[in-house]
C-alpha positions in Angstrom: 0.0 0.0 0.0 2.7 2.6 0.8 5.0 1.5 -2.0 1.8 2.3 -4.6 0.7 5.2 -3.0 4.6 6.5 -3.5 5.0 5.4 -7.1 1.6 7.1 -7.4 3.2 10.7 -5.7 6.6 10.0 -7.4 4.7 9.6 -11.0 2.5 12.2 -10.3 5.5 15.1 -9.4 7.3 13.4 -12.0 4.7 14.1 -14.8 3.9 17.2 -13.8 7.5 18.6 -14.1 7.9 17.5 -17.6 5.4 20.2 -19.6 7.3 22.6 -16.9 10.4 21.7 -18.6 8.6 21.6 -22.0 7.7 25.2 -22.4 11.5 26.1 -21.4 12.5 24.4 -24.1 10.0 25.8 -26.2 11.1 29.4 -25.3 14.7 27.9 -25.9 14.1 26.8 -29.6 11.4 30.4 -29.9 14.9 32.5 -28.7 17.6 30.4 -31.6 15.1 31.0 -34.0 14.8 34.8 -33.1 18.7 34.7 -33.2 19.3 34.3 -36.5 20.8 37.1 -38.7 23.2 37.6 -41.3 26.2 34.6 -41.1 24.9 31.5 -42.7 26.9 28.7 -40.7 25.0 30.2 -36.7 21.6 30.8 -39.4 21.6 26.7 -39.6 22.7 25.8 -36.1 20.1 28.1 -34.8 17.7 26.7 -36.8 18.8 23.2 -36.0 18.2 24.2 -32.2 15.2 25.5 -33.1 13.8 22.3 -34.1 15.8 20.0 -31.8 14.0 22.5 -28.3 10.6 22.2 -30.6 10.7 18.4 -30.7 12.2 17.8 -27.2 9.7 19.8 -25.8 6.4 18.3 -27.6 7.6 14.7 -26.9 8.2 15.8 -23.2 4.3 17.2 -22.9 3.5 14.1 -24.7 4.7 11.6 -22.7 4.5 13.8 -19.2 0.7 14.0 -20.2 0.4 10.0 -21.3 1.7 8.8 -17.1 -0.1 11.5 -15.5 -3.5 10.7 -16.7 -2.6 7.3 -16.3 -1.9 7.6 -13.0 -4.7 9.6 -12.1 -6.8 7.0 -13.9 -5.6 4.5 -11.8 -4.0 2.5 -14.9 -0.6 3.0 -13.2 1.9 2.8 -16.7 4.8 3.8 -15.9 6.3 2.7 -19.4 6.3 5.8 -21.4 8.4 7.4 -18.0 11.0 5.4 -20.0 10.6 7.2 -23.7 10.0 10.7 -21.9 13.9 10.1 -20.4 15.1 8.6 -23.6 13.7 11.5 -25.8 15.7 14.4 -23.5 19.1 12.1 -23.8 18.6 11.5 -27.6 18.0 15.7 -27.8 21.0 16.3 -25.5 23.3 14.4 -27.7 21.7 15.8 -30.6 22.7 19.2 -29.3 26.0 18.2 -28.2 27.2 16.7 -31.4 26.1 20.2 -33.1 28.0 22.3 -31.0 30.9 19.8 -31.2 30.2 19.6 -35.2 29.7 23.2 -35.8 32.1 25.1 -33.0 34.4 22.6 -31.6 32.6 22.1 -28.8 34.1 22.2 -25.0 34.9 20.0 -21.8 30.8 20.2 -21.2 29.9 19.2 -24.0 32.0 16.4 -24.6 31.0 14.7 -21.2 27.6 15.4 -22.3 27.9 13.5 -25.6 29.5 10.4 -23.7 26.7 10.9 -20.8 23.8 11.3 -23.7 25.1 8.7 -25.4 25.7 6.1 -22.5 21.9 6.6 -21.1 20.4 6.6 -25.0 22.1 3.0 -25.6 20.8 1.7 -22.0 17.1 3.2 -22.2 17.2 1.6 -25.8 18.3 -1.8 -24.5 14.8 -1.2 -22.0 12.5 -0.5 -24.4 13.6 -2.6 -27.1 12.4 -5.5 -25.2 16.1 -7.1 -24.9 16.4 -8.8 -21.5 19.8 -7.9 -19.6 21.1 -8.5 -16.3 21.3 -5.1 -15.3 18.6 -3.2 -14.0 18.3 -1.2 -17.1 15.3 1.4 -16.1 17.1 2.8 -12.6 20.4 3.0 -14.9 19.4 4.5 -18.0 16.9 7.0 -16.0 19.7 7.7 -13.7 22.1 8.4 -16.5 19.3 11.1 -17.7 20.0 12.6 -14.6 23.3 13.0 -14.4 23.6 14.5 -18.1 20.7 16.8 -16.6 22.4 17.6 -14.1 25.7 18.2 -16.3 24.3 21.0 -18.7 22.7 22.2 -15.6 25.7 23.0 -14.5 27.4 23.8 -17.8 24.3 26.2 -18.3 22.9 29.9 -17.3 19.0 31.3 -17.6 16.7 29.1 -18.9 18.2 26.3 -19.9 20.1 26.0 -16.6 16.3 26.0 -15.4 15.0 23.7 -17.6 18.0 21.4 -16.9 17.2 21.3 -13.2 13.5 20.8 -13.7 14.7 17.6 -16.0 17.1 16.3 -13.2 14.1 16.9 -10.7 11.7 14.9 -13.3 14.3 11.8 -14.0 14.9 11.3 -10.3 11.3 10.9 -9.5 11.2 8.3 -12.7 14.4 7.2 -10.8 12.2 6.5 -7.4 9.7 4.9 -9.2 11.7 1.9 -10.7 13.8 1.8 -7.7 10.4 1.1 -6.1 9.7 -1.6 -8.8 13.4 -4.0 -7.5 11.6 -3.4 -3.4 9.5 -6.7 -3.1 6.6 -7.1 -1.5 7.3 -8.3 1.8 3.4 -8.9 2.6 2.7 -10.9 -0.5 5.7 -12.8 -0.2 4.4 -13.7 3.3 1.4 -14.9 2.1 2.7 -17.0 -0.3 4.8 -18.8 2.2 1.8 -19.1 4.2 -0.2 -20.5 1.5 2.8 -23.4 0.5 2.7 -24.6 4.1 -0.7 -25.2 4.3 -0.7 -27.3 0.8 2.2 -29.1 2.6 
């Protein structure tokens, strides 16, 4: 009962953070596409930002919207939790590789590329189906959070926002499969119980 009732708060915070974070990005991809002027090479980057905060952002609301209605419905998928953290790590390395493609790139967002990269290939691993050994959603999700966390603090105005209201999202996804390895001590009981008395 308490475990449900906190993957239920978790989900619910959790959800609710992610349009938060949405319509930072939105304002992020509304300032690049402001931004543009006269040289052609930052025209294209911009506009590439443009469409990577536009896209990040939607699939954020999307999925945000998809586990809070389904928690509040009492349906309890968790599942899309997954594509919401995959979609900001796929955007992050999207956005890393451009600077690094375009400007050179720095320190930031080179660890960001590995980071990005590292918690795309594990949440892919999830989804995909592909059983593994390692407890995939808690490590790609927390991977997500570290990389938000990273351009957090590689970051100023309102991406740095946005990057902490991402952290803040990913560790309450981070709770709730973390809550998923806890067993249930009661129904394990029970079941014990039960095996005796067949015995």
């Amino acid at each position: 009962m308490v475990k449900t009732t906190l993957k239920r708060i978790f989900a619910i915070v959790g959800s609710s953070l992610a349009p938060i974070a949405a319509i930072l990005y939105f304002i992020l991809g509304i300032q690049a596409i402001l931004g543009i002027a006269g040289d052609v090479t930052a025209n294209i980057f911009l506009f590439i930002i443009f469409l990577l905060c536009f896209a990040v952002a939607s699939l954020l609301t999307f999925f945000g919207g998809k586990v809070l209605f389904s928690f509040l419905n009492n349906e309890n998928d968790d599942e899309p939790f997954l594509k919401l953290a995959l979609s900001f790590v796929i955007f992050e390395f999207a956005i890393n590789l451009s600077e690094i493609c375009f400007w050179g790139g720095n320190a930031a967002n080179w660890l960001m590329l590995i980071f990005s990269l590292a918690g795309t290939l594990t949440l892919l691993v999830r989804i995909t189906g592909l059983k593994t050994a390692w407890y995939t959603d808690v490590v790609g999700v927390g991977i997500a959070m570290l990389t938000a966390m990273t351009a957090a603090c590689a970051s100023e105005g309102v991406m740095l926002a946005a990057s902490v209201i991402v952290a803040m999202s990913c560790f309450s996804i981070m709770a709730i499969f973390a809550l998923h390895l806890i067993k249930d001590e009661q129904k394990s009981t029970n079941e014990e119980k039960e095996e005796s008395e067949e015995k």
